[in-house]
C-alpha positions as CSV (number, residue, x, y, z in Angstrom):
1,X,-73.7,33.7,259.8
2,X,-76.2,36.8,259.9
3,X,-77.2,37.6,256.2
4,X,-78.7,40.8,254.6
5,X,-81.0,41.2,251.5
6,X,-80.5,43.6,248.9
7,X,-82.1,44.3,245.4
8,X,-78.7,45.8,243.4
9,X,-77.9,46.9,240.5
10,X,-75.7,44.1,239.0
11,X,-75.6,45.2,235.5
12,X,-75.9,48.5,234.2
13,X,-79.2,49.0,232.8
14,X,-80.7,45.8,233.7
15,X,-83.5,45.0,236.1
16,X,-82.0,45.2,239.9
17,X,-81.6,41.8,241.1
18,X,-81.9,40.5,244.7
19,X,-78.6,39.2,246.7
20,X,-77.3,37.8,249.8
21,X,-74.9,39.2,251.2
22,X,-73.0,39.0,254.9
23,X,-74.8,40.9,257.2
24,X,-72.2,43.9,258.3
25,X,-71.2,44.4,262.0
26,X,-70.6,47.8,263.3
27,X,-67.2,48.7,264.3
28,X,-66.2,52.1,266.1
29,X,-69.3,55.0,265.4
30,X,-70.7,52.5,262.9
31,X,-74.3,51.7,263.2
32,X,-76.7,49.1,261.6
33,X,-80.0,49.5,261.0
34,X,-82.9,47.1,259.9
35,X,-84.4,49.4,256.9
36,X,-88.2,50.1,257.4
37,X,-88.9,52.3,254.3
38,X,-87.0,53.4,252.0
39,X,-88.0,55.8,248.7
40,X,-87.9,55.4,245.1
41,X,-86.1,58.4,243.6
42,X,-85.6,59.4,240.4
43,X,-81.9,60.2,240.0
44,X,-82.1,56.0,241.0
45,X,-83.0,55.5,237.3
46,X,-79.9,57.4,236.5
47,X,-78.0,55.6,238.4
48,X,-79.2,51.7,237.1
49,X,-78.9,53.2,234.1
50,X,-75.3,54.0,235.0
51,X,-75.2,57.7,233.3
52,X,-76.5,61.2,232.7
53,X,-77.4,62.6,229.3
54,X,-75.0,66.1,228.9
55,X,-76.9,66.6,225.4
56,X,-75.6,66.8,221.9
57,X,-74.9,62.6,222.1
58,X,-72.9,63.1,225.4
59,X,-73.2,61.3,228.0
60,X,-71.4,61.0,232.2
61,X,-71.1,57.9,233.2
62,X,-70.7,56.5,236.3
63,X,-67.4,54.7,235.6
64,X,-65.6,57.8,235.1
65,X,-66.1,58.0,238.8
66,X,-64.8,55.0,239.2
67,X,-68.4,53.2,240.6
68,X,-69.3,50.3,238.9
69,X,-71.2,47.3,239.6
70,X,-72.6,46.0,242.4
71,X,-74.5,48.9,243.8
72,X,-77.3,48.8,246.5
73,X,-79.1,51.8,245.5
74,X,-81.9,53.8,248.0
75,X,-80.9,57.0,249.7
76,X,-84.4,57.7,251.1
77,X,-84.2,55.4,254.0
78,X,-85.7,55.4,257.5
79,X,-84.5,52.1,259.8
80,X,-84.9,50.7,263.4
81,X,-81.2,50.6,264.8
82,X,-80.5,46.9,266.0
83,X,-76.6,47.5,266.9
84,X,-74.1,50.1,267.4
85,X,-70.2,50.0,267.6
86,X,-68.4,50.7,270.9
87,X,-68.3,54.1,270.1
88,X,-71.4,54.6,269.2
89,X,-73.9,52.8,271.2
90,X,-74.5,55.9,274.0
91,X,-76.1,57.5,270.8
92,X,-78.0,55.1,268.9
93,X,-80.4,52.9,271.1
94,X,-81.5,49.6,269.9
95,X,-85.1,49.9,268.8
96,X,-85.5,53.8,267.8
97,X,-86.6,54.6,264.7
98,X,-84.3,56.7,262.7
99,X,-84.1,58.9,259.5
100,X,-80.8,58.5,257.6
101,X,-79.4,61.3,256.4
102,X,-77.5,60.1,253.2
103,X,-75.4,63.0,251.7
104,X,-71.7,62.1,253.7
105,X,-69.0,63.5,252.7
106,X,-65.4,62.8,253.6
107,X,-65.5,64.4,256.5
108,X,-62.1,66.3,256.3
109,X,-62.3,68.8,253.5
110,X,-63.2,72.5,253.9
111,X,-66.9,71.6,252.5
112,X,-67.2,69.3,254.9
113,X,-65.5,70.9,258.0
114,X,-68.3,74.1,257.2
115,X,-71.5,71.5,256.6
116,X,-71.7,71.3,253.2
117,X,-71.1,67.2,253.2
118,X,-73.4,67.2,250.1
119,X,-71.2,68.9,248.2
120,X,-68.0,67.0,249.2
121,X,-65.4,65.9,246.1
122,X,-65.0,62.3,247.8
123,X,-68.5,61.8,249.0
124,X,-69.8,58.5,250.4
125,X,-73.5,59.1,250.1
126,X,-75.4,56.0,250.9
127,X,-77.5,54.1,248.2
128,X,-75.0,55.8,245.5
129,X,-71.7,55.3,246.6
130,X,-71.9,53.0,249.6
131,X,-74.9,50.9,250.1
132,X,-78.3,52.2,250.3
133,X,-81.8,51.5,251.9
134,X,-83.2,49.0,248.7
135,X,-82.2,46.2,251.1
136,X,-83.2,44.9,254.9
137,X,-80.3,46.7,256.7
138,X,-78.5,49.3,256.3
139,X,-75.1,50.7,257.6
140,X,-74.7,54.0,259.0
141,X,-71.0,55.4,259.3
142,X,-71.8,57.2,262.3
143,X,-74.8,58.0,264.6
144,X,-74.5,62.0,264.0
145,X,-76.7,61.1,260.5
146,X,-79.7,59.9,262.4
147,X,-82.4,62.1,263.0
148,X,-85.5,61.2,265.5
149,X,-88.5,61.2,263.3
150,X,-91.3,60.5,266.7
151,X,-94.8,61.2,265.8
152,X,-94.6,61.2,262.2
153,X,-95.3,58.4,259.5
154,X,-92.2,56.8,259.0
155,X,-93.2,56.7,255.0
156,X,-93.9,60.3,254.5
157,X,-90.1,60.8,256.6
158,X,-88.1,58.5,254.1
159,X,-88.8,61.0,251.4
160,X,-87.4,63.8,253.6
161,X,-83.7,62.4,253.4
162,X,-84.4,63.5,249.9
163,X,-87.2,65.0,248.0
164,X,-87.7,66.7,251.0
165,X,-84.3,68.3,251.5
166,X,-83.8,69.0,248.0
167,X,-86.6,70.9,247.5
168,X,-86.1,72.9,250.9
169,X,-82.6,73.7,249.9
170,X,-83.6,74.5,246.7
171,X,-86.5,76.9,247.6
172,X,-84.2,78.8,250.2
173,X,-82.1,80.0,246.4
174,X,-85.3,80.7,245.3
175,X,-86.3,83.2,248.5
176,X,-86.8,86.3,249.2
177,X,-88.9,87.6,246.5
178,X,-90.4,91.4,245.9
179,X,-94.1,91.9,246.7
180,X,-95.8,91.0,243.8
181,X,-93.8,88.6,242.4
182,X,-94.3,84.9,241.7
183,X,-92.9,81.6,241.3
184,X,-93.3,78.7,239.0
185,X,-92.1,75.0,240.1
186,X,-91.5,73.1,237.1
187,X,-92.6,69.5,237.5
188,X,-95.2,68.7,240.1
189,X,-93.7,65.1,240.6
190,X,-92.6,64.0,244.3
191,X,-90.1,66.3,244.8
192,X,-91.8,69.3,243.2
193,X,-95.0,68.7,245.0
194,X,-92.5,68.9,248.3
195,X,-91.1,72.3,247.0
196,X,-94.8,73.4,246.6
197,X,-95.6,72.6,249.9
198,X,-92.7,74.2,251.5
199,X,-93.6,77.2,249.8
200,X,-96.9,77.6,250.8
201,X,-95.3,77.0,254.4
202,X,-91.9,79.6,254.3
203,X,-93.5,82.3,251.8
204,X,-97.5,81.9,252.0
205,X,-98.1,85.2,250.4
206,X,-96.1,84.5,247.0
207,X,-98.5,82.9,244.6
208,X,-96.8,80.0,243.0
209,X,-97.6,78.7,239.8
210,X,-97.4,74.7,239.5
211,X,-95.9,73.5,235.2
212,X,-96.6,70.5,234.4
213,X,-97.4,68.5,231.0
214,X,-99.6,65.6,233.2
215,X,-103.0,67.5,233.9
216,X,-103.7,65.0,236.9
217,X,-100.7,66.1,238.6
218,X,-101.5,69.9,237.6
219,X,-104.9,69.3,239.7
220,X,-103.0,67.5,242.5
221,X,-100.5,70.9,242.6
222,X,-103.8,73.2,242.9
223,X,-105.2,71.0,245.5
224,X,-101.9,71.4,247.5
225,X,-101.6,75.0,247.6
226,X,-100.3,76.2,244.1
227,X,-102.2,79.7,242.8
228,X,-102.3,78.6,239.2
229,X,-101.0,75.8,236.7
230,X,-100.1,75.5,233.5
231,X,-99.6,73.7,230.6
232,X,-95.6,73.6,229.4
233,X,-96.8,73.4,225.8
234,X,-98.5,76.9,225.9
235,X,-94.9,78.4,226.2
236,X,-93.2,80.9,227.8
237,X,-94.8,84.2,226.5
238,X,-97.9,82.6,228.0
239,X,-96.6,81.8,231.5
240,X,-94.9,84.9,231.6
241,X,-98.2,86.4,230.9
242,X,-99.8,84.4,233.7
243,X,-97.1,85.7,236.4
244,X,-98.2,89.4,235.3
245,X,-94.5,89.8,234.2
246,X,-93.5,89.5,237.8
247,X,-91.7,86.0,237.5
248,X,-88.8,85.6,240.0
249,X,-87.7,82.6,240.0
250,X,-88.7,79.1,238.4
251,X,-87.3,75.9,240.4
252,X,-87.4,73.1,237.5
253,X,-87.5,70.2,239.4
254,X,-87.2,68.4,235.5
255,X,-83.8,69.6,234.5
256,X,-84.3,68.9,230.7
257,X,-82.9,71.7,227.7
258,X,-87.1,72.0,227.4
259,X,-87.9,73.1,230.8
260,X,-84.6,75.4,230.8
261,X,-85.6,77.0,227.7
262,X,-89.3,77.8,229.2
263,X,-88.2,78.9,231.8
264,X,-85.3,81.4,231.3
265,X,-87.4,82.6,228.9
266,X,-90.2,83.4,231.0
267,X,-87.9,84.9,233.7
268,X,-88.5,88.9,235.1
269,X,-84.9,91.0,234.9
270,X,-83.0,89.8,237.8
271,X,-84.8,86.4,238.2
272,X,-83.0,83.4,239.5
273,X,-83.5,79.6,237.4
274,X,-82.4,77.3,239.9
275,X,-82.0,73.8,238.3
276,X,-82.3,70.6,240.4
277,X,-83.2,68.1,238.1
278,X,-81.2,65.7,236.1
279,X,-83.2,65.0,233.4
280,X,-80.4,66.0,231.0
281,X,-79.9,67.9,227.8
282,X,-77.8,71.5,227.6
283,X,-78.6,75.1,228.5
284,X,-79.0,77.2,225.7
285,X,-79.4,80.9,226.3
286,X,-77.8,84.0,224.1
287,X,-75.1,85.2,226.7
288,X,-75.9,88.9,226.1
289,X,-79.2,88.1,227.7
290,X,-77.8,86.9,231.1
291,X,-76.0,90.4,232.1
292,X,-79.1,92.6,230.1
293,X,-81.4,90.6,232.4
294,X,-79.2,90.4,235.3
295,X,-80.5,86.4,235.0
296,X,-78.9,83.8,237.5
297,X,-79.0,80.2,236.8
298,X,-77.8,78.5,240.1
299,X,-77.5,74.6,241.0
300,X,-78.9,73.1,244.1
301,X,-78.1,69.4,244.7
302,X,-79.7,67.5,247.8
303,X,-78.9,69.6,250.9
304,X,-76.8,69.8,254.2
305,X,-77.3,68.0,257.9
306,X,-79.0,71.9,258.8
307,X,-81.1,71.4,256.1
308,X,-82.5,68.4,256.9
309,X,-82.8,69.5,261.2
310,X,-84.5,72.8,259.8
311,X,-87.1,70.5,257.8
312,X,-87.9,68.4,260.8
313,X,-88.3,71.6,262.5
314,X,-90.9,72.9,260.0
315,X,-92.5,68.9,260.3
316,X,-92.7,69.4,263.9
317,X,-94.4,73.1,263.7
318,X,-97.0,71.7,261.4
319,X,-96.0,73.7,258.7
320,X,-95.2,71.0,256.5
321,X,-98.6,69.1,254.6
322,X,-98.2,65.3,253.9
323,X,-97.6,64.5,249.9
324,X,-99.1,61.4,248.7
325,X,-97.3,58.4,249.2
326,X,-97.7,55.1,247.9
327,X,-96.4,51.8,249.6
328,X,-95.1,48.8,247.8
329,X,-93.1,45.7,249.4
330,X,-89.3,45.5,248.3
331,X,-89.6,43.1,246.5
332,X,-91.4,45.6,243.6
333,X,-88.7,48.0,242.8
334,X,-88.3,47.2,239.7
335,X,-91.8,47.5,238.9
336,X,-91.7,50.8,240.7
337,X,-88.6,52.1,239.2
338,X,-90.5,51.3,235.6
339,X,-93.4,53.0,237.1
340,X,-91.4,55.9,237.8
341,X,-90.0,56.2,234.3
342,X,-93.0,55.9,232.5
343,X,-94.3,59.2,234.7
344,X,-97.5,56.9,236.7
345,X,-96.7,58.4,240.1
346,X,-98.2,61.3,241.6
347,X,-96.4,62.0,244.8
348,X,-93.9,59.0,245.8
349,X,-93.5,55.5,246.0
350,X,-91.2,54.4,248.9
351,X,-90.5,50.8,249.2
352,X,-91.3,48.9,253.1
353,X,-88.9,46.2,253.6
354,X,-90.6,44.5,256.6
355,X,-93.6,43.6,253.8
């Protein structure tokens, strides 16, 4: 019997621990795929933690969604398909490399019957609720999630199935802007420094402003494209003063009561706070303020299957600069994940499973 290898998360809040499992077959529009990279994500710690932080001493687990251990987490993957099922195989030829697009919903509900699988109330998103890419294979449910990814490093592409879609979908709430106006990105991590870049690409005349509290990552921003950074602990008077008063919008790619805080506060009238980040914590802001402002706060999690073809389209056009990636063998995730945690990465780390 076949086997696959997978590094899962059999104890909430423990290390992830390898396993051998039976190595799936593809039935119908199923198709397997031996992973090549995958990515380290953040919202992975969350997960092998096995809740959020809602402030206040709250917390949302995972068992109140009714996932609990084991989990084969990695939804950043890009895999070489080695079978297909009968239905499937005109689409997915054995040997081409493929991005996986991971946000799949149930496929029957009015989200997903308009595109908006990522948003689905039964979701099956691989590496979260169905196994993921921190493993040798992977299976895909059908061949419609697989994008062609020819000519580019297949590294740099994992992070697209996420860092890079959430920050596209998350700077298309931030866009249009007036002339004159500017935007901060909060957290020039690896999904921040994808936002950054995308900016510079879909809006290259709005000066953005890069926050961050790590200085070396504040550098890396400016190198990248960012107008200006700044330093989180100089507070929001002062980054309003750097954006001339003309702040409008801040993407905070952090998601933590701090961030919210600086950045509401710093918000024109009519600006938008668009939160993708889990950190955790609560939003605090005096409600008279939200219609005297005409403030928005909006969500943006992950984004759609148009998404991600209208990234590979910017990819393609050369209008999307590499982020730093760093490679590590599987058999590290931990190490990365703690690497992760303890803020050490500029860019991304995404995991190669042939190593």
């Amino acid at each position: 019997m076949a086997h696959l290898h997978a590094w899962r998360v059999e104890r909430f809040g423990a290390p992830l621990a390898p396993a051998t499992l039976a190595l799936p077959e593809p039935r119908g529009r199923e198709v397997l795929l031996r992973v090549r990279h995958c990515g380290v994500c953040h919202s992975d710690l969350h997960l092998k933690e096995g809740f959020f932080e809602l402030g206040n001493g709250r917390r949302f687990t995972l068992a109140e969604r009714g996932m609990e251990p084991p989990l084969t987490l990695g939804h950043e993957t890009v895999g070489e398909i080695v079978a297909a099922g009968e239905a499937a195989s005109a689409e997915a030829p054995a040997g081409a490399l493929r991005l996986v697009f991971p946000w799949i919903g149930c496929g029957a509900c009015t989200l997903c019957r308009i595109g908006a699988e990522n948003l689905c109330g039964k979701p099956r998103f691989l590496g979260i609720q169905c196994p993921g890419g921190y493993a040798d294979h992977i299976l895909v449910p059908d061949p419609r999630y697989l994008l062609p990814i020819d000519g580019f490093d297949p590294a740099l592409a994992a992070t697209w199935a996420c860092s890079g879609v959430t920050a596209y979908g998350a700077v298309r709430k931030a866009l249009p802007v007036l002339e004159g106006d500017q935007i901060a990105v909060i957290g020039a991590g690896g999904v921040g420094s994808a936002a950054l870049a995308l900016l510079r690409a879909l809006a290259p005349e709005v000066p953005v402003i890069a926050v961050d509290v790590d200085p070396e990552k504040r550098r890396a921003a400016l190198a990248v494209g960012a107008a200006a950074s700044f330093d989180p602990k100089e507070g929001a008077p002062a980054l309003a003063r750097l954006a001339g008063g003309r702040l409008a919008a801040a993407l905070d790619f952090v998601g933590a009561e701090a961030t919210a805080q600086l950045a509401t506060s710093a918000l024109r009238k009519g600006g938008r706070y668009v939160v993708v980040g889990l950190y955790g914590g609560e939003l605090r802001l005096p409600l008279p303020f939200v219609p005297m402002l005409s403030l928005s706060v909006i969500g943006s999690y992950v984004g759609t299957l148009d998404d991600m073809r209208s990234l590979l389209a910017l990819a393609s056009a050369g209008k999307l600069p590499a982020i730093p990636v760093s490679r590590r063998p599987l058999a590290e995730v931990n190490a990365a994940l703690d690497d992760l945690r303890a803020g050490r990465v500029t860019g991304r780390i995404v995991l190669d499973a042939t190593a």
